[in-house]
N, C-alpha and C positions, 0 to 999 in steps of 0.2 A: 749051626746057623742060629743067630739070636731071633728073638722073639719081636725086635723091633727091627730086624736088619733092612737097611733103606731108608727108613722113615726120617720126619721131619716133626720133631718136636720144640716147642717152645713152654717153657716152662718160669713163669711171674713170681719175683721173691725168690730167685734161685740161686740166691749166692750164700746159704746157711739154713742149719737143722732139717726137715724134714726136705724141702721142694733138693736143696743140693745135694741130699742123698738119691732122691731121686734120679737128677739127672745125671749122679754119675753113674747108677744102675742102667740107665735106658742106654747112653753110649756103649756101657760095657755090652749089651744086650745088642748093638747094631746101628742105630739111633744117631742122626746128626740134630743137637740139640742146640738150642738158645736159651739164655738164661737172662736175667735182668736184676737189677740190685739197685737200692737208692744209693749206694756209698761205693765209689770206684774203686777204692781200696780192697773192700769184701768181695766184689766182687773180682778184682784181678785176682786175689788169693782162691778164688772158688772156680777160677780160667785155671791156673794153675794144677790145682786135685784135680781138676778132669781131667786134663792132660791133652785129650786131643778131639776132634769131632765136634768143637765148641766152643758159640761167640758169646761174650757179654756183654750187653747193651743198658748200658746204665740210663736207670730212669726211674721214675715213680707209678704204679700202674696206677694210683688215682687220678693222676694229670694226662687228660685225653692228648695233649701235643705229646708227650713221651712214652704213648703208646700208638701213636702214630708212626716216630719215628723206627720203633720196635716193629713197628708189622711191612716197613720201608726197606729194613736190612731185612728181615725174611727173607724178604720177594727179590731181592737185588741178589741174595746172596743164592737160597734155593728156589724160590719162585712159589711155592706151595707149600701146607702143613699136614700133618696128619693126626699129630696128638697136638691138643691144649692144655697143660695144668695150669688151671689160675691159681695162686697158692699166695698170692702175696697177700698180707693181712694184718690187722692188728689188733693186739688186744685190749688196750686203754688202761685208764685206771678204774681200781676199783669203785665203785659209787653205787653208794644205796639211796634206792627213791628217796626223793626229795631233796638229794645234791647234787644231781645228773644237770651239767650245762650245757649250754650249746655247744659251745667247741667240744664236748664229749661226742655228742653224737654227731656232729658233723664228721669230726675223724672218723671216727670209728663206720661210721654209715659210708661214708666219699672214700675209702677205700675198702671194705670186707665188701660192699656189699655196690655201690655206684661202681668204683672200680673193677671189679670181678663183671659187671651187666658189661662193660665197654669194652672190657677186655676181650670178651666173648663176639659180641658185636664188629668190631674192628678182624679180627682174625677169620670171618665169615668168607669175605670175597677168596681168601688164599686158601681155604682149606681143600682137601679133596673129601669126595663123596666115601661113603664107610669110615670116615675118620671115629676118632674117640675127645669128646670134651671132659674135662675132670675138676671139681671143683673143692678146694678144701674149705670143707665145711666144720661143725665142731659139738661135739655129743653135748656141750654145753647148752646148746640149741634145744633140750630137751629132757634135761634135766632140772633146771629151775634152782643155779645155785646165786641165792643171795650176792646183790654188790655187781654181778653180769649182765642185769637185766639187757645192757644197748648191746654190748657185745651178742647175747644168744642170740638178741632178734637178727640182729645183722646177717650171722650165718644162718638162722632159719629160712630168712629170704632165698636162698641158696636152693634150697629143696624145694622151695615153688618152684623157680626157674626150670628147675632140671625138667618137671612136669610140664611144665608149658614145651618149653625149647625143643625137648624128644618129639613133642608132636610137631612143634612146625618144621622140625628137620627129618620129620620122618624120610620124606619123599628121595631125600639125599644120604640115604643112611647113616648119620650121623650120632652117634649112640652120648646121650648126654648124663652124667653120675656124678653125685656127691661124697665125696671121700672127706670121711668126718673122725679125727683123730680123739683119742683119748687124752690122759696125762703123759707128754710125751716130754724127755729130757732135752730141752735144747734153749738157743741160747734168749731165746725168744721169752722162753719160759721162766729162767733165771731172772729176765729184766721184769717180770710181771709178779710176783712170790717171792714172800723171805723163806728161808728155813722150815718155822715153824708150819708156813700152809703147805710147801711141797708136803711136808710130812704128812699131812692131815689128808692131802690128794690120795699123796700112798695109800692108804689105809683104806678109799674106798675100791683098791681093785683089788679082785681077789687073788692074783700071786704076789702084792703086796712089793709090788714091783716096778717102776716107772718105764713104758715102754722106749726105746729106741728108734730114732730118726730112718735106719734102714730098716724099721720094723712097719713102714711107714711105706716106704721107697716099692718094698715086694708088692704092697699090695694094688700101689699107684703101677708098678707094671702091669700086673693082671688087665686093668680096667683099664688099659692104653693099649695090651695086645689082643690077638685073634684070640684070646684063651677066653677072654669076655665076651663072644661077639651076640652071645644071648642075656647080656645083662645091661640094661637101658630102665634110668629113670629113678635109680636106685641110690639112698643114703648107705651108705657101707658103713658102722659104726666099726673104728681099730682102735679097741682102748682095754683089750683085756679083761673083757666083759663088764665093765662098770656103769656100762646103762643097763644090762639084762637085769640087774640085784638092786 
């Protein structure tokens, strides 16, 4: 019996690297998932690897109408959810204070961080009581590396949330976590880094190693199954220790 069998998850940004490892692990695992993609293309090929147990609903989690319509087929289709990953995100360009413009931080704010609060908000009325909310967060958030400044704050907001939200969903058991990746190999990562900074990333984890998208996925099950039901509130750093050093 899998670890999610039943359930209803929807999972934001789910049609590449880390969120669609995920959701092919939660199907595998029992899971009727939903996934969302800006590019119908990514995401029919990410309907595809899953293979079954699995709708895509093209849309942008920044734009509250195309997270409307996203929480429209939920409910048309299962009626309730059980897991949330908000995962869709983005990382912008680099900029070091004093070049940061508006349209910087407006992306980057209007979806890591405006889009991630609606997303969460919108999927309230459909969820059931004991579910699990999951948020991808980013060890960058706390680490303090030059040129990220709008990106870290973006996902730090993420960690306040979880604190507030656990408490006002307490009464509904609703267990709310930040799942905050390390340097993780994906396609995201390639459009953000030439060569030379992967390299440079590498070298601060100590197996010297860029972690993997299903290295990512394991842990996003934990925190979506009954195997978490005592962990609420919590930033989970998965980066192969390279915020401990």
């Amino acid at each position: 019996m899998g670890k999610l069998n039943g359930k209803v998850a929807v999972i934001t940004g789910g049609s590449s690297g880390m969120a669609l490892a995920s959701a092919k692990l939660f199907v595998e695992e029992g899971a009727y998932v939903f996934i969302t993609g800006r590019r119908q293309e990514a995401l029919d090929e990410a309907v595809g690897l899953i293979g079954r147990n699995v709708t895509g609903v093209q849309g942008d989690a920044a734009n509250l109408d195309d997270l409307d319509r996203l929480f429209e087929t939920v409910k048309r289709e299962k009626g309730n959810i059980d897991v949330l990953f908000a995962s869709a995100g983005v990382g912008g360009e680099a900029r070091r204070l004093g070049a940061i413009t508006e349209k910087d931080f407006d992306t980057i704010f209007g979806l890591n961080t405006r889009g991630t609060l609606f997303t969460v908000q919108k999927a309230l009325p459909l969820f059931n009581d004991g579910g699990s909310i999951i948020m991808t967060g980013s060890i960058a958030s706390i680490k303090g590396w030059p040129d990220y400044s709008v990106y870290s704050a973006s996902k730090a907001a993420l960690r306040s949330f979880a604190r507030t939200w656990l408490n006002e969903l307490r009464d509904r058991h609703i267990r709310v976590n930040v799942l905050s990746p390390g340097q993780i190999a994906t396609p995201i990562q390639d459009q953000m880094f030439d060569a030379e900074t992967k390299r440079q990333f590498e070298a601060l984890i100590p197996r010297g190693k860029m972690g993997r998208p299903e290295e990512i996925a394991t842990v996003a099950l934990f925190l979506a199954s009954g195997d978490s039901s005592y962990v609420n509130g919590v930033e989970l750093s998965v980066d192969g220790g390279t915020s401990a050093i």
